[in-house]
Backbone as a ProteinNet text record, in pm:
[ID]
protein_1_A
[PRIMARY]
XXXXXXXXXXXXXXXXXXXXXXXXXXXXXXXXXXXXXXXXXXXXXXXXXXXXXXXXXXXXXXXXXXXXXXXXXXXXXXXXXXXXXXXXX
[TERTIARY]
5405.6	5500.1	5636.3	5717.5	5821.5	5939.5	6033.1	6165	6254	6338.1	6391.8	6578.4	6652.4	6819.2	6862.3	6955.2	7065	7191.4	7243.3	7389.6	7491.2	7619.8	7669.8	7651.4	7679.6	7665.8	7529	7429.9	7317.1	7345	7393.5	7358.3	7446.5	7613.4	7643.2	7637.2	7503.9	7485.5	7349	7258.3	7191	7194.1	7341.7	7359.6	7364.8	7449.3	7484.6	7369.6	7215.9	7149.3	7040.9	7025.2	6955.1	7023.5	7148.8	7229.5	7140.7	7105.8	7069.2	6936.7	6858.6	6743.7	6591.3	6544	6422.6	6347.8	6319.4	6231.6	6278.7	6420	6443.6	6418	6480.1	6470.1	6333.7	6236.2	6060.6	6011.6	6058.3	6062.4	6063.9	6233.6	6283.7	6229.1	6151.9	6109	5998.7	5912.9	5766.8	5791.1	5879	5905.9	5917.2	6039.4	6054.4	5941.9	5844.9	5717.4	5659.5	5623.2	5495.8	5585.1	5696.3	5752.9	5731	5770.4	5744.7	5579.7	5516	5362.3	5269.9	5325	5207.7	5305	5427	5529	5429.9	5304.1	5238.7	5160.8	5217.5	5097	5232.2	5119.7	5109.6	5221	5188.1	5250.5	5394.2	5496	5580.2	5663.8	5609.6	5636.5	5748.3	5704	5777.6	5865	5957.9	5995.4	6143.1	6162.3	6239.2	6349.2	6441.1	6573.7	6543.1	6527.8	6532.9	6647	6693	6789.3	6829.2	6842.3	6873.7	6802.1	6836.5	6723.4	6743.2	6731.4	6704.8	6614.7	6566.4	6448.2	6472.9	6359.3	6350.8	6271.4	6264.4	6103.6	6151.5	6053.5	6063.9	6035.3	6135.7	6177.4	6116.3	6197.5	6086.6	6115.5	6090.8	6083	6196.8	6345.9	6433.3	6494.5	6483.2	6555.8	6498	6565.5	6502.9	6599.1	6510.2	6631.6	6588.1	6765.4	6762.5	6765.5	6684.7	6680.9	6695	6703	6663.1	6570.9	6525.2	6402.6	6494.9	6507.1	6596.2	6493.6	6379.4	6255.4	6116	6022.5	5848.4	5836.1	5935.1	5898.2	6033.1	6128	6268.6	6307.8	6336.2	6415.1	6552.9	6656.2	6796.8	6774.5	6842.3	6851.8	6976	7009.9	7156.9	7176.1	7143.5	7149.4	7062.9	7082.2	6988.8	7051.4	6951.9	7018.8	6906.8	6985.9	6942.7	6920.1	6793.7	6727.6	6849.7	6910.7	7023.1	7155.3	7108.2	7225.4	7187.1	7055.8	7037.9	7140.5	7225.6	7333.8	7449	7457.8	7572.1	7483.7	7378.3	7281.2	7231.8
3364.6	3255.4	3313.3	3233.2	3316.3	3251.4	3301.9	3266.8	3221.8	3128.7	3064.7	3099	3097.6	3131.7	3054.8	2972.2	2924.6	2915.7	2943.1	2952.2	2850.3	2842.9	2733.5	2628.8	2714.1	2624.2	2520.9	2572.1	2501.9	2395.7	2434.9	2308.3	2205.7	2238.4	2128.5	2062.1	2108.1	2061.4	2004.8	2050	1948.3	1845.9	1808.2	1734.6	1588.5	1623.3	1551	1510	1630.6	1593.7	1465.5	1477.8	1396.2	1260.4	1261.7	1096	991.6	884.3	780.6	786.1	876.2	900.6	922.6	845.5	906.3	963.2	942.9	1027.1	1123.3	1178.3	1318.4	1377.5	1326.1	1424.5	1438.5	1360.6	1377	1507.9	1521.3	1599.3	1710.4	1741.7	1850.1	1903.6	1839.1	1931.5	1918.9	1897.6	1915.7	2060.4	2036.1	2228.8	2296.3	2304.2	2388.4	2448.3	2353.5	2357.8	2495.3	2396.1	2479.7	2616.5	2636.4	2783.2	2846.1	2787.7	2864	2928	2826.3	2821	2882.7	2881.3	2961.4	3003.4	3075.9	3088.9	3106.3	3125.7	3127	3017.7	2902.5	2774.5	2729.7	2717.8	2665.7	2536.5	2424	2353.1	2349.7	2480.2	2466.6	2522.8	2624.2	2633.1	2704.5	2859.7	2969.2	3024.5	3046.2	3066.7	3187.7	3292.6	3388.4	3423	3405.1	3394.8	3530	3564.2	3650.3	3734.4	3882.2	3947.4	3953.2	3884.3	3812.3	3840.7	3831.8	3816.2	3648.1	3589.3	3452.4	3401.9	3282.3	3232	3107.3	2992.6	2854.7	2818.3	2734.2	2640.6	2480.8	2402.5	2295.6	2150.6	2099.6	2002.4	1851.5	1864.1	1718.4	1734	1678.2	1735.8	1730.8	1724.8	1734.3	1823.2	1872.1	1991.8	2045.4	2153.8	2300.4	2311.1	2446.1	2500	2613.1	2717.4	2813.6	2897.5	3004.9	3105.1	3252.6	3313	3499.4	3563.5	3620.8	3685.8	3819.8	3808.6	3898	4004.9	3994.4	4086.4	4047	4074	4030.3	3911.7	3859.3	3729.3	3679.5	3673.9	3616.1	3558.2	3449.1	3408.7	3361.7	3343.2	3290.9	3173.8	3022.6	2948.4	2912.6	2919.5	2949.3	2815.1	2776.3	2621.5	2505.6	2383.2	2306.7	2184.5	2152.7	2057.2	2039.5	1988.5	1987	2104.5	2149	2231.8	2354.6	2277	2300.8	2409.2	2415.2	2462.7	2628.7	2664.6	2812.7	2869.8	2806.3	2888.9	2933.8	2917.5	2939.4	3108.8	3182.6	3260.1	3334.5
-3098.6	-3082.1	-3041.6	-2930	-2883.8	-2984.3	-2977.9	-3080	-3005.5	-2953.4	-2896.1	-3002.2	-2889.2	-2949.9	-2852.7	-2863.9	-2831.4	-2804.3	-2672.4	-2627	-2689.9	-2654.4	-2673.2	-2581.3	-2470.3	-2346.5	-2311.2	-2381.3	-2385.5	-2475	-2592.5	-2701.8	-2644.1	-2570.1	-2502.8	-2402.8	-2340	-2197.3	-2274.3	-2333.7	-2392.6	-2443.8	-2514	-2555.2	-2484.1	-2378	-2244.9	-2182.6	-2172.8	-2088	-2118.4	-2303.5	-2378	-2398.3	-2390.1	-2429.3	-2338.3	-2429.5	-2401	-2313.2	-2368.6	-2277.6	-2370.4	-2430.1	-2486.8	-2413.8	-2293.3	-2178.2	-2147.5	-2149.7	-2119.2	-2272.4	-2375.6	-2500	-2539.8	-2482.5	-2556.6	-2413.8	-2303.3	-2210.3	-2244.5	-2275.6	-2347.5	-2411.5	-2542.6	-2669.8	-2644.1	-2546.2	-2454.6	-2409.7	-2303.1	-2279.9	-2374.8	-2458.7	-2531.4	-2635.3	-2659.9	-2725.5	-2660.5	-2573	-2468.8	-2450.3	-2396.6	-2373	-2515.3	-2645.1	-2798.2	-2806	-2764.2	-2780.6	-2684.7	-2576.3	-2473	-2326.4	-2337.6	-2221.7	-2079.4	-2075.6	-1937	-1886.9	-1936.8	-1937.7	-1819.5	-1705.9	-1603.2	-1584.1	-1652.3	-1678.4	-1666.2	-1703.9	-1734.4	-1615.9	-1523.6	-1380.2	-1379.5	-1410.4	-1478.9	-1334.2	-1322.4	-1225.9	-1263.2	-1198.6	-1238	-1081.7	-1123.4	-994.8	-938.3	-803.8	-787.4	-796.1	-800.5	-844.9	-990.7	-1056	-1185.5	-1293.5	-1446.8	-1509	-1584.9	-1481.1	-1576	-1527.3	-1581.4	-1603.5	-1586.5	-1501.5	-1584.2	-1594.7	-1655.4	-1690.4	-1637.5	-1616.2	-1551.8	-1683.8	-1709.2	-1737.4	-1716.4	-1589.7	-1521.8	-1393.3	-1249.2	-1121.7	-1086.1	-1151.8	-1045.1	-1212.6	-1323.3	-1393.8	-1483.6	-1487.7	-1570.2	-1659.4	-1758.1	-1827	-1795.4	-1812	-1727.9	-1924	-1897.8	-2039.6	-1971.7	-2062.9	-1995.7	-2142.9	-2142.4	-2249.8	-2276.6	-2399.8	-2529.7	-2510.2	-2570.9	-2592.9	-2563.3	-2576.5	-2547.8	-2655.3	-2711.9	-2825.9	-2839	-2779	-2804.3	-2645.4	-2647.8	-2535	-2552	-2501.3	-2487.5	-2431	-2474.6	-2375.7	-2328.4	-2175.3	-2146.9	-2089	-2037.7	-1976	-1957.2	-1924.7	-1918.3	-1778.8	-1675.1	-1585.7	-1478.3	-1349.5	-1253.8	-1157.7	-1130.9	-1056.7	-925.1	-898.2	-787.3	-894.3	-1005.6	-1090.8	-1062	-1012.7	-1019.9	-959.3	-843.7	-731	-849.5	-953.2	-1051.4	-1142.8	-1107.8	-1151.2	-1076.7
[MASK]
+++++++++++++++++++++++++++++++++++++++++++++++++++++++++++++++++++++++++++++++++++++++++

């Protein structure tokens, strides 16, 4: 099981991204599941910036959250948004 840590910047862009949305926040903790539970399941549409070491996983078809992997069982999560946010990475 991977261990998931949290930026600031995540918890307040999560915050923002979940307001008034049960379909994004049941989304959200769908990914975050599946990345805790099986980080190579298909599903989640692992994708790594080139140059970079960050990471995202896919959300719903238009956003990700962007993480980078601490160790072989720890990930960081640094952001959360719309897909187009990688140019800031």
């Amino acid at each position: 099981m991977i261990n998931l840590d949290v930026t600031e910047k995540f918890r307040r862009e999560h915050r923002k991204f979940i307001s008034n949305s049960a379909d994004r926040k049941h989304a959200v903790a769908l990914a975050l599941r599946t990345l805790r539970e099986n980080p190579r399941n298909p599903g989640l549409h692992l994708e790594k910036f080139q140059g970079s070491k960050t990471w995202t996983i896919r959300v719903d078809r238009g956003n990700r959250i962007f993480f980078s992997w601490t160790s072989e069982t720890s990930a960081l999560l640094i952001d959360i948004g719309p897909h187009d946010k990688y140019r800031r990475y």
